[in-house]
C-alpha positions in Angstrom: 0.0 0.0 0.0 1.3 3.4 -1.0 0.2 6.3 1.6 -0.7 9.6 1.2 0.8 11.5 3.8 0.3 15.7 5.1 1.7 17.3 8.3 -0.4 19.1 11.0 1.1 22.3 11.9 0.8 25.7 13.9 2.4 29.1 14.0 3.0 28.6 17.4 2.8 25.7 20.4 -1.2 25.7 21.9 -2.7 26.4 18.4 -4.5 23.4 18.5 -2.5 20.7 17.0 -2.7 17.8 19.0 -6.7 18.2 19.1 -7.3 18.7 15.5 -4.7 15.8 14.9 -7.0 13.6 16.9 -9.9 14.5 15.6 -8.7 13.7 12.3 -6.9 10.2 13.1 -9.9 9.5 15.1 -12.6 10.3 12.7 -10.8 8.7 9.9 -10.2 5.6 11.5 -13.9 5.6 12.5 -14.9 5.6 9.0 -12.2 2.4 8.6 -9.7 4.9 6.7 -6.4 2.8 7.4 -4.2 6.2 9.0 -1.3 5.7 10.9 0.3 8.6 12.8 3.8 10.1 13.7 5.0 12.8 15.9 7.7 15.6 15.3 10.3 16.2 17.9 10.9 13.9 21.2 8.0 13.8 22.1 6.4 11.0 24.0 2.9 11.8 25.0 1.6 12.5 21.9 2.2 9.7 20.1 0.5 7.6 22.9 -2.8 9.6 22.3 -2.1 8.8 18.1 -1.8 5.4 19.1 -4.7 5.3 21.1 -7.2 7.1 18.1 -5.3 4.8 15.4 -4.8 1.5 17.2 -1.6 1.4 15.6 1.8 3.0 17.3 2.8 6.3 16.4 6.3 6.8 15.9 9.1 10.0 16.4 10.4 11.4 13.8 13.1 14.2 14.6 15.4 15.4 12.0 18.0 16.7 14.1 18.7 13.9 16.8 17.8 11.3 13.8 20.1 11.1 10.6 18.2 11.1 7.2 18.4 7.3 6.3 16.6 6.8 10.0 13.6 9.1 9.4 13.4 7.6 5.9 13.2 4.3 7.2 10.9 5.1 10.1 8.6 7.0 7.9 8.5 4.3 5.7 8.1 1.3 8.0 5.1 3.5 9.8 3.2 4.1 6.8 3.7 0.9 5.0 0.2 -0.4 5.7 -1.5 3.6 5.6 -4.0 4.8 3.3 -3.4 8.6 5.0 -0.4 9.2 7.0 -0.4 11.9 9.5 2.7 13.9 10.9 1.8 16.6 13.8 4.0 18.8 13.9 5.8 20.4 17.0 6.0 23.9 18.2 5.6 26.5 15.4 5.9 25.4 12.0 9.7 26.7 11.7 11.0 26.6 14.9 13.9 24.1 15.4 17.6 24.9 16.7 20.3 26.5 14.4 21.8 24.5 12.4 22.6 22.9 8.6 19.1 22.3 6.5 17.5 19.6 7.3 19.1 18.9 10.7 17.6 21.5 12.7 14.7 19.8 14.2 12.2 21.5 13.0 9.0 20.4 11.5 9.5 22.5 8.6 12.5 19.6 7.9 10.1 17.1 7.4 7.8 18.7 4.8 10.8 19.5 2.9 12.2 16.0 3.5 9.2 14.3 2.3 7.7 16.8 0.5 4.4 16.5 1.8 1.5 19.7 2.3 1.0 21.1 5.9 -2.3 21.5 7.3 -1.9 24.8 9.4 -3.8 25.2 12.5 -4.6 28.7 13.3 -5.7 30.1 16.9 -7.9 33.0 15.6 -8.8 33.6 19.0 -8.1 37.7 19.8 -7.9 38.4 15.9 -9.5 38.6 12.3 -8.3 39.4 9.0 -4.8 39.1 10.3 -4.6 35.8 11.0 -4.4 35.7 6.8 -1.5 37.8 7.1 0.2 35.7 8.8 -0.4 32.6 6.8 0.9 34.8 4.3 4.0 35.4 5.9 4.4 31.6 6.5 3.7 30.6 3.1 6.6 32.8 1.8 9.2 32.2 4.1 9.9 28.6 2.5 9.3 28.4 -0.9 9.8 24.7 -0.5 7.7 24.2 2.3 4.0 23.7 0.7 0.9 24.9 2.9 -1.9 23.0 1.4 -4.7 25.3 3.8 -5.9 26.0 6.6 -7.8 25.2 9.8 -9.4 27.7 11.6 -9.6 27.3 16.0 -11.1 28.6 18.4 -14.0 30.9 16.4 -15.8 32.6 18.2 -19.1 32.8 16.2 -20.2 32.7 12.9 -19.6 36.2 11.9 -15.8 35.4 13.3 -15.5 32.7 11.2 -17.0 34.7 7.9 -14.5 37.6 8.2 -11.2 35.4 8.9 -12.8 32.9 6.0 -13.3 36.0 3.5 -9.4 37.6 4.1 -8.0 33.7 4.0 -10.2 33.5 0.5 -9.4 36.9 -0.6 -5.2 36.0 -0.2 -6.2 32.7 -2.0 -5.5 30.7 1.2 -7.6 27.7 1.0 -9.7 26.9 4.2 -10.5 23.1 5.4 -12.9 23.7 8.6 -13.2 26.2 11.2 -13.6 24.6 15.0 -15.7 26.7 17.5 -14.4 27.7 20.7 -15.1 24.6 22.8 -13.7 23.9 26.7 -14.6 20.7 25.9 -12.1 19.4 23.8 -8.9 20.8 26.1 -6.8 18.0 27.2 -5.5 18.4 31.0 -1.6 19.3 31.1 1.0 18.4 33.4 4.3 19.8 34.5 5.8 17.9 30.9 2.6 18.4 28.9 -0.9 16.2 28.5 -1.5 14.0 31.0 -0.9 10.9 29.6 -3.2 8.9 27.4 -3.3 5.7 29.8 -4.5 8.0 32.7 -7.6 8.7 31.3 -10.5 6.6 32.1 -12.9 8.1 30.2 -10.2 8.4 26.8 -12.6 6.3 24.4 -15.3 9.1 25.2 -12.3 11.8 24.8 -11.7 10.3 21.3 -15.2 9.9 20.3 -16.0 13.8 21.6 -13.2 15.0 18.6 -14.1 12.8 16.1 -17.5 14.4 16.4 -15.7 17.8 16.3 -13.4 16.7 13.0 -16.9 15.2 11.1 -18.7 18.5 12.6 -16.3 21.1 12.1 -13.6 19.7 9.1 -14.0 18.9 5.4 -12.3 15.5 5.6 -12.5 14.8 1.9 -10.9 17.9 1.4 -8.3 17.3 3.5 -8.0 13.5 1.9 -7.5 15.0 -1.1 -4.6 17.8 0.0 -2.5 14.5 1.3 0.2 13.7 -1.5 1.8 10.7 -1.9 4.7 9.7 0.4 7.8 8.3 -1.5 11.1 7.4 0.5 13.6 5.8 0.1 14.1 1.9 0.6 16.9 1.5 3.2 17.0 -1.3 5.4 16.9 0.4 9.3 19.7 -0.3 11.8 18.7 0.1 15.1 18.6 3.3 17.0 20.5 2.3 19.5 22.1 -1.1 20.4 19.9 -3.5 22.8 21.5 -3.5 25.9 21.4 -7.3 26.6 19.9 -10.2 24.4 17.0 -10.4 27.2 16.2 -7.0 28.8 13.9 -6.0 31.6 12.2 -3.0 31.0 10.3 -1.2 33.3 6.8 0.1 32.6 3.9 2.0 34.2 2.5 4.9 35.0 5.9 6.0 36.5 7.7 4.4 33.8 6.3 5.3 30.3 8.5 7.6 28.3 10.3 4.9 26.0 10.6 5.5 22.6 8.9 2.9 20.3 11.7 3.2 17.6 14.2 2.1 20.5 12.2 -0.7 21.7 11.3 -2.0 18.2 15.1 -1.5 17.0 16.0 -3.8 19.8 13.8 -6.7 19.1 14.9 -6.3 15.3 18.4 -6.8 16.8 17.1 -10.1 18.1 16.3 -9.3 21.9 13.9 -9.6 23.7 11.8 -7.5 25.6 9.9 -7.9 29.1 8.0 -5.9 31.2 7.5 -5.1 35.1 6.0 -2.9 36.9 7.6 -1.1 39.8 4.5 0.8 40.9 3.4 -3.0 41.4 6.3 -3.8 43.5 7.6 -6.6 40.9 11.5 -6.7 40.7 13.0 -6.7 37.4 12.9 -10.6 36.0 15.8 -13.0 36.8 16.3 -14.6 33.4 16.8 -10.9 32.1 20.6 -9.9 31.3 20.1 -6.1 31.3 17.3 -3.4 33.0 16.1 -0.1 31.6 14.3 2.1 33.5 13.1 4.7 31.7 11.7 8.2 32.1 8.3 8.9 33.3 6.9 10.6 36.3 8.5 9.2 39.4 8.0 12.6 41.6 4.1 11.7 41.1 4.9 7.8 42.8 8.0 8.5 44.9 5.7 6.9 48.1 4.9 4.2 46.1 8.4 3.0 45.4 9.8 4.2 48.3 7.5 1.6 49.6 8.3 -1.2 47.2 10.5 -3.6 49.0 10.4 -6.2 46.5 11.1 -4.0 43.4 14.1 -2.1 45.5 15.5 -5.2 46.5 15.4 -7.1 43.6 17.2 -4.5 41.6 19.7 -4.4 44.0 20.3 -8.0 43.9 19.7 -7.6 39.9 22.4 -4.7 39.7 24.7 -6.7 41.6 26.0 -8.7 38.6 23.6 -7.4 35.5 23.8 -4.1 33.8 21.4 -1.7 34.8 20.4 2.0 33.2 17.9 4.6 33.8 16.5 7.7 32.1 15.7 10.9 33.6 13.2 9.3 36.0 14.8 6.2 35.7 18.3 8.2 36.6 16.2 9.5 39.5 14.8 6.7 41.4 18.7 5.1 41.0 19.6 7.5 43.8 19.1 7.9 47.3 15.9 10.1 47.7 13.8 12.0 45.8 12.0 15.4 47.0 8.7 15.2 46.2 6.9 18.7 44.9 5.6 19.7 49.3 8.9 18.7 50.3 8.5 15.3 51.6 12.0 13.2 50.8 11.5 9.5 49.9 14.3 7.2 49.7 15.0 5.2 46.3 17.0 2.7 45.0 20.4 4.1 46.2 22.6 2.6 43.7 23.8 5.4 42.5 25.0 8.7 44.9 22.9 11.4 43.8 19.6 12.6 45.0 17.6 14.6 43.2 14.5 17.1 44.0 11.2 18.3 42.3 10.4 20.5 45.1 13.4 22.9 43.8 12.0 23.1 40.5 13.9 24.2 37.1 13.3 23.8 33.9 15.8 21.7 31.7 15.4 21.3 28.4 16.9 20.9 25.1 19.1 18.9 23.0 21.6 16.9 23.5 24.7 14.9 22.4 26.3 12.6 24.4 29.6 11.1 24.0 30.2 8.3 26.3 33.1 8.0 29.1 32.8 4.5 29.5 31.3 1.5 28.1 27.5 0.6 29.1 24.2 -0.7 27.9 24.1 3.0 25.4 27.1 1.8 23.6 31.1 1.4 23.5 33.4 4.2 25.0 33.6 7.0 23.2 30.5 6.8 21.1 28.4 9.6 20.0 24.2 9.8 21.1 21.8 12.0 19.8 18.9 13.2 22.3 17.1 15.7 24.9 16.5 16.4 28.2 13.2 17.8 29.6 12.5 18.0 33.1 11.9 20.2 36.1 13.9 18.1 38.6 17.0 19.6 40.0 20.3 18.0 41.4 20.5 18.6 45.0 23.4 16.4 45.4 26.0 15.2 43.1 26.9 12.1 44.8 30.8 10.6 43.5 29.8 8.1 41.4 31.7 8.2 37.8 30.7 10.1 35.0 28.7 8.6 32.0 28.7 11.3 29.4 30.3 14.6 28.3 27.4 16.4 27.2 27.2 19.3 24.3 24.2 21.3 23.3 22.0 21.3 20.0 24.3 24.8 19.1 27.4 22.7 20.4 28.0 24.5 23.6 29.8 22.3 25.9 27.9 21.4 29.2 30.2 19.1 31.1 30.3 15.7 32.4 26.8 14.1 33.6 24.9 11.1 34.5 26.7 8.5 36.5 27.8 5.0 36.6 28.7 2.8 39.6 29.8 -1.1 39.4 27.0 -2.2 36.5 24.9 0.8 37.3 24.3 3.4 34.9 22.2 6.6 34.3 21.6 10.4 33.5 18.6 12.9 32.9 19.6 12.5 29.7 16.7 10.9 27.3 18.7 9.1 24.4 17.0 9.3 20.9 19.9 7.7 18.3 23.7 7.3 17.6 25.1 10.1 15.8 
């Protein structure tokens, strides 16, 4: 099957993206259109709600931690069984980090790439005729990124949507729908963006409430019809990252979640294989596993819970003791001696590393990443090279003196120092990898 394929975009972050994306895969795949999905950037929520609207998985595609032959493949593999493949987009259309075409993160880099239309999502919340300005502006800043038209958010009545309609027709800016302002629809945030998908009891009724919007408010055969075809190239895909061990434990809950599916899948393609646990249930890592990974997630909103899970603390312990084991931002964090929860309460955690770390002093980290490895581990030999990103609002409140993992650099190549740690077969660091350079 050959897929059509168009990217869901915004001027800006909170235009509406993610809930028209939804709507769309949701309201498609109710009418048995075979769509798959993919996300821009690193991020992991979102492609858990595609997932959910599409039962299919969603995958990342990010141009600058990812090299080309990667996002080709990728791509390719997620939309091999697609009628309509949809990209959302991240931030605004443009924005990325500085740095040579095509490698900048953006999702501007994908249309380009694979020279498929954007849908642009406009917030026309607070203006009129303007708003066709500005997708004006957007259409000539690129000449070789393609906006196919438009969706109007957030009207605010019919006479709204006439005069934005009129200038967008009038600047021969063609428009696919206009969604009413609606409460409704929102999607509750967290400290690192939508709750997640699995948290939601009531997410079959969240799903249903935007398809109604997309059928209501879109003109789906319109926007069928803007797709164009999507034609990569045919390389076979090496895996992201190596597998860490031929049988690996991997952690996974509500405190445990942010794992990206390309990782996971690239190990089992290596020939590993892959079992869960939960920690939040108090169930150690498995026995007949040579290697652990404990990902990121939201540990500061559990740190009771597995402060309070003998079973799990003690069998990774006992599991450490002679098997590799890693973790990921809130992986890295329940590897060391207490976590400070947001009202100040300290929990102990695992303790196999030396640091502690708080999300009562909050900060924002964020950004990309490079890592080149100090020493060998489950992310590869000494010395290799790591695309990825951090994000989280967890400080450092003590070091510790375990070993360094990584010398980090910024996306602009700013050095930031040594970071992460590593102690007998115990490894980890905020740092969320995406793919070797």
């Amino acid at each position: 099957m050959t897929a059509r394929g168009l990217i869901v975009a915004a001027p800006r972050s909170g235009s509406g993206k993610t809930t028209v994306t939804l709507g769309l895969l949701a309201a498609l795949a109710r009418r048995g259109v075979a769509v798959r999905a993919a996300k821009a950037g690193p991020d992991y929520i979102d492609a858990a709600f595609h997932a959910a609207a599409t039962g299919a998985p969603s995958v990342n595609l990010d141009s600058w931690a990812m090299v080309p032959p990667l996002l080709d493949a990728l791509a390719r593999e997620a939309s091999a069984t697609a009628e309509i493949f949809i990209i959302e987009g991240v931030m605004g259309l443009f924005d990325g980090i500085a740095g040579p075409p095509g490698r900048r993160g953006s999702t501007a880099d994908l249309a380009v790439r694979f020279r498929l239309p954007v849908l642009l999502v406009l917030d026309v919340s607070g203006q009129s005729q303007t708003a066709a300005a500005v997708v004006r502006g957007i259409t000539a800043y690129d000449p070789a990124v393609r906006v196919a038209g438009v969706v109007l958010n957030r009207v605010g009545s019919e006479r709204h949507r006439g005069l934005v309609a009129d200038a967008m027709a009038a600047s021969g800016i063609a428009v696919f729908g206009a969604v009413p302002r609606d409460a409704a629809l929102a999607m509750a945030e967290r400290h690192l963006g939508l709750v997640q998908a699995g948290e939601h009891a009531d997410l079959a009724a969240r799903l249903d409430r935007v398809a109604d919007m997309a059928e209501c408010h879109l003109d789906l055969d319109a926007i069928l019809a803007a797709a164009a075809p999507l034609e990569l190239a045919g390389t076979a895909r090496m895996p992201a990252l190596p597998p860490p061990g031929q049988r690996i434990a991997l952690a996974s809950d509500q405190a445990f979640s942010f794992v990206y599916p390309h990782v996971v899948d690239g190990w089992r393609r290596s020939g590993a294989e892959v079992v869960t646990f939960s920690p939040l249930a108090d169930e150690p890592p498995p026995t007949d596993c040579d290697s652990c990974w404990l990902p990121g997630g939201y540990p500061e909103l559990h740190a009771g819970a597995l402060a309070a899970a003998r079973r799990f603390r003690d069998g990774l312990a006992g599991f450490a003791a002679t098997r590799p084991v890693h973790g990921e931002c809130g992986g890295y964090m329940v590897l060391g001696e207490g976590l400070e929860a947001a009202g100040g309460a300290r929990h102990a955690m695992t303790g196999l590393l030396g640091h502690a770390t708080s999300f009562a002093v909050r900060k924002l980290h964020l950004g990309y990443r490079e890592a080149r490895l100090v020493a060998a581990g489950p992310l590869g030999p000494a010395g290799a090279a790591i695309r990825g990103h951090e994000f989280h609002y967890a400080s450092l409140v003590a070091s510790g003196d375990d070993e360094p993992l990584v010398d980090l650099i910024d996306g602009q190549g700013h050095a930031l120092g040594k970071a992460g740690g590593r102690r007998g077969h115990v490894t980890g660091a905020f740092f969320h990898a995406i793919a070797r350079e």
